[in-house]
N, C-alpha and C positions, 0 to 999 in steps of 0.2 A: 554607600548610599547615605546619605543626609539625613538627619532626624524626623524632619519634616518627613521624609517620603517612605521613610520607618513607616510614622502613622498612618499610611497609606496602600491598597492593597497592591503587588505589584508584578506583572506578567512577565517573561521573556517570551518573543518570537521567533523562529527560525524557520523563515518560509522560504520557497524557491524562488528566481528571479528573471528565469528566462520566461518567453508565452506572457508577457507584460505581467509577470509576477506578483510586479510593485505594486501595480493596483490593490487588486486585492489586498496588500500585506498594511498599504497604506489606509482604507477604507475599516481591517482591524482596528487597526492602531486607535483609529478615530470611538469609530464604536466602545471599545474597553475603556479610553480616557473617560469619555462622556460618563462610562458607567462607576468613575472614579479610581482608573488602575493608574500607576506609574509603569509606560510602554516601556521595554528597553528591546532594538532589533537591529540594529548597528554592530553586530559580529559576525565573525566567522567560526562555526562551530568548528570545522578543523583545524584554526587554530586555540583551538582551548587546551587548557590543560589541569590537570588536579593536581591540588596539594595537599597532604593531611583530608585528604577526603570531600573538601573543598573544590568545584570548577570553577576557573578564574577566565578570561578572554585575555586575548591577546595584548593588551592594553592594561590587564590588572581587576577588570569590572568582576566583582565575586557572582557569580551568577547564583550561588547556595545561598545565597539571601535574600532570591527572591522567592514570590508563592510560588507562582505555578510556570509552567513551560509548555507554550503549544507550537509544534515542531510542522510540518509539511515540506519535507525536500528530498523529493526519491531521487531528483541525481547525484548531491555529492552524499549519500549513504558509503558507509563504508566501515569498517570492524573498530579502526580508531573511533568515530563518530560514535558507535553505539557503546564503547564503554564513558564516553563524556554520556549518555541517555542513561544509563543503569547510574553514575557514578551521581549526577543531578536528583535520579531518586531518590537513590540513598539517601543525599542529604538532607532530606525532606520537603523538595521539591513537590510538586504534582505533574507531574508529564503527561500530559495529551497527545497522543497516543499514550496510554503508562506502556511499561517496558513489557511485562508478561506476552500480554496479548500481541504487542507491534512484533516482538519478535515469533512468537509461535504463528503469524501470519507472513515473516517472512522466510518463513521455513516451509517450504513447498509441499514437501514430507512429510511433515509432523502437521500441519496445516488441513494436508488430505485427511492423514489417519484420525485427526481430532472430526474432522465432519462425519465419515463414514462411521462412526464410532457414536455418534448422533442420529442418525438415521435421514444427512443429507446429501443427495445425488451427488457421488462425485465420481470421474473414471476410475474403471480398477487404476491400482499402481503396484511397484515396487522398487525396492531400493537392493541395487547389487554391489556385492564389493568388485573391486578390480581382477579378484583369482574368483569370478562367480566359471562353473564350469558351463560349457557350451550348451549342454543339452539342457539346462536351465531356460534360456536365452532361445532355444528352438523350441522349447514349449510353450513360451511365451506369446514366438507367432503364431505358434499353430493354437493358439486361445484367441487372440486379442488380432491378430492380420495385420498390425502396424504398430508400431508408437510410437511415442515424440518422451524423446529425452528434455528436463529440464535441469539448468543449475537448481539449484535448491535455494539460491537468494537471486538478489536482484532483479529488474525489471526490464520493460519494453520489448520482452521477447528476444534476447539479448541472448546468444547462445542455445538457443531452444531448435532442433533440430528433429525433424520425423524420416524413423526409419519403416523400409516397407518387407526388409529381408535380413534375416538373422545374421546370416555373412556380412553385411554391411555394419551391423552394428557389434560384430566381434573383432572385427577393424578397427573400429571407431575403440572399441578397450584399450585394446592394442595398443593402437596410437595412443591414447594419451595417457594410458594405466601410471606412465613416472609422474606425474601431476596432478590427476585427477585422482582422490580416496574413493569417492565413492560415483553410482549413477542411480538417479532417482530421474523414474520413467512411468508415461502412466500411456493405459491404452488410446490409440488416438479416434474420439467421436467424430464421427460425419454429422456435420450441421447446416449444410448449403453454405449460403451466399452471406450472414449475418450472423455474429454476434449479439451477445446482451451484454450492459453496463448498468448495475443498477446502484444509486449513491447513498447511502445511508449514516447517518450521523445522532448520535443519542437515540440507539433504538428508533428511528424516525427517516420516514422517505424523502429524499431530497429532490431526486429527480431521476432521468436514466436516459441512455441514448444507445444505439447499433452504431456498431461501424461493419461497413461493404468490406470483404476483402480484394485485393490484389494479387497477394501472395497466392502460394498454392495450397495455406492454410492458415497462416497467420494474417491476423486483421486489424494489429497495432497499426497506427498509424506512421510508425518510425519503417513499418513494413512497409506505407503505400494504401494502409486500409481509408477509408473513406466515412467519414461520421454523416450521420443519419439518423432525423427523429426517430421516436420509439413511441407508440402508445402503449403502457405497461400493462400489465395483467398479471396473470401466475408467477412469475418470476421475482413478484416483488415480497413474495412470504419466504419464496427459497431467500432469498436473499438476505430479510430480514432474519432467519432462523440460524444462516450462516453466520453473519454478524453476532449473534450472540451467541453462539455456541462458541466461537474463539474470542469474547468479551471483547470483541473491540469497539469501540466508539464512533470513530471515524473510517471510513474504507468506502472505496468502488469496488461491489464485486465482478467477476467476469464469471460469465456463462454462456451456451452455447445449447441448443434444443435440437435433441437428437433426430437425425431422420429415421433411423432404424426404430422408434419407440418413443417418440413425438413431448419426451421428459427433458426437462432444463437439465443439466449438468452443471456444477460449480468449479470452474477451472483456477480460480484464484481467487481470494478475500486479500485484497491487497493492503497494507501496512496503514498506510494514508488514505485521505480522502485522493478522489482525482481533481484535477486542474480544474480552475476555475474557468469553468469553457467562455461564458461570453468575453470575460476579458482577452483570454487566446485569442478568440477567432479573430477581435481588432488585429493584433499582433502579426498575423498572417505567417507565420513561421510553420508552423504543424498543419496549420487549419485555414483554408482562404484566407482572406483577408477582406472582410466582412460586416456586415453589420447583424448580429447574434438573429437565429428565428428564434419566436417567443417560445418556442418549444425545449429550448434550451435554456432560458430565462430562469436561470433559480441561485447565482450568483450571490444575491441580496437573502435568498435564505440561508444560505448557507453562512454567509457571515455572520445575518443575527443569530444562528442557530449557537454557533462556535462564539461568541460574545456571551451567552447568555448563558452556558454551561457553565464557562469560566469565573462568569457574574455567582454562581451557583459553586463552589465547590466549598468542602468548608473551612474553616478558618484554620492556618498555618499549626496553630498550637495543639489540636484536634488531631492531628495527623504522625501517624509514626515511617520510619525512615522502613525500606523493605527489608524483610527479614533475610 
């Protein structure tokens, strides 16, 4: 980095690309210069690497000599990936999402037990080893009548599977016990026809939307689900309480409003914010191919929202590397 842009404050970006990405990532860029940063977003974080403590890119760009790092790309997430994120704080980076929170959000498990542990709505769960005994597992349905196993990271409902009978899921060990260490399971709520999405960033509402399912429970839209305005209401406190109970900054939470007991439930505070919808929907890949309803219109805040955090954090010398 050149002397000149020393004296200058300076961000790295590392946003997703598909769902017309770029947009967004370019209308950043725009924002942060204005407000005086040196952009840098022209890498690939898989291929970075550390040295002496140091991330460098694939090219040599030292990235621990910039201020801050705001990240958003749940698809190439991956275990390489998050020691370049813990390894960029260390060196006294500022990571948005910081690492604590992003990963205790994407830890399924630890995720549940930090809410319920708070006193917010989330399905029973539990975590079994692969030698759990049977009769564990039969007491489970004869509590709960179903559940849905979840990986314990990753997204888009990716592996996430509901079982409705104990033998089926003592199978399911079976089979994959050489593999799989553990199963983190939670009971499965009946919701109807709708989900909730609600957005939140700096402690603050962004916006929120339903998506319709297809599936026979799942309402991703990688499932088939169907997005659908939302007028918000109660679900916007769970949300925001979730959000700060696992300190994160940025995240879509998912929920789902029980039929049995007409209470939201918290099925996931996800890692990152969600996609920047109106530019998707252009895009037409996940989402028609469209021109955004106003009700979805909150794009523009959320990027000044994430500009002006960053405008906001404090000065590099201020800050110490994580303990």
């Amino acid at each position: 980095m050149s002397t000149s842009a020393r004296s200058r404050r300076s961000v790295v970006l590392w946003m997703y690309e598909n769902d017309n990405g770029h947009i967004p990532r370019q209308k950043l860029c725009e924002l942060l210069e204005e407000k005086g940063f040196v952009v840098f977003s022209d890498f690939d974080m898989r291929q970075c690497h550390v040295i002496s403590g140091k991330v460098y890119t694939a090219c040599g760009r030292c990235l621990s000599d910039f201020d801050a790092l705001f990240h958003m790309n749940a698809d190439e997430q991956s275990p390489y990936q998050a020691d370049i994120l813990r390894a960029l704080q260390d060196s006294g980076v500022a990571v948005v999402n910081e690492c604590v929170s992003f990963f205790n959000c994407r830890d399924k498990f630890k995720a549940n037990q930090l809410l319920r542990l708070h006193g917010v709505n989330v399905p029973d769960s539990a975590l079994l080893g692969s030698q759990i005994d049977a009769a564990v597992i039969h007491q489970l349905f004869a509590r709960w009548g179903s559940l849905v196993y979840k990986p314990r990271s990753g997204h888009g409902a990716v592996g996430v599977m509901r079982f409705v009978a104990a033998e089926q899921f003592i199978d399911f060990i079976q089979a994959t016990a050489h593999f799989l260490g553990d199963y983190y399971v939670e009971q499965f709520i009946e919701f109807g026809e709708y989900d909730c999405r609600v957005e939140i960033f700096n402690g603050e509402l962004m916006g929120g939307y339903s998506r319709k399912k297809k599936h026979s429970f799942k309402t991703n839209i990688s499932a088939g689900g169907e997005m659908t305005p939302r007028i918000l209401g109660g679900e916007v406190e769970v949300a925001l309480k979730a959000a700060q109970v696992l300190g994160i900054n940025g995240t879509i939470v998912d929920m789902v409003q029980s039929t049995a007991d007409g209470q939201f439930y918290v099925l996931e505070v996800n890692p990152l914010l969600g996609i920047f919808v109106e530019s998707a929907m252009r895009a037409g890949t996940k989402m028609p191919d469209t021109e955004p309803d106003e009700r979805y219109s909150y794009d523009r805040l959320k990027l000044d929202s994430i500009a002006s955090y960053i405008d906001a954090l404090p000065a590099r010398q201020s800050r110490l590397p994580t303990p």
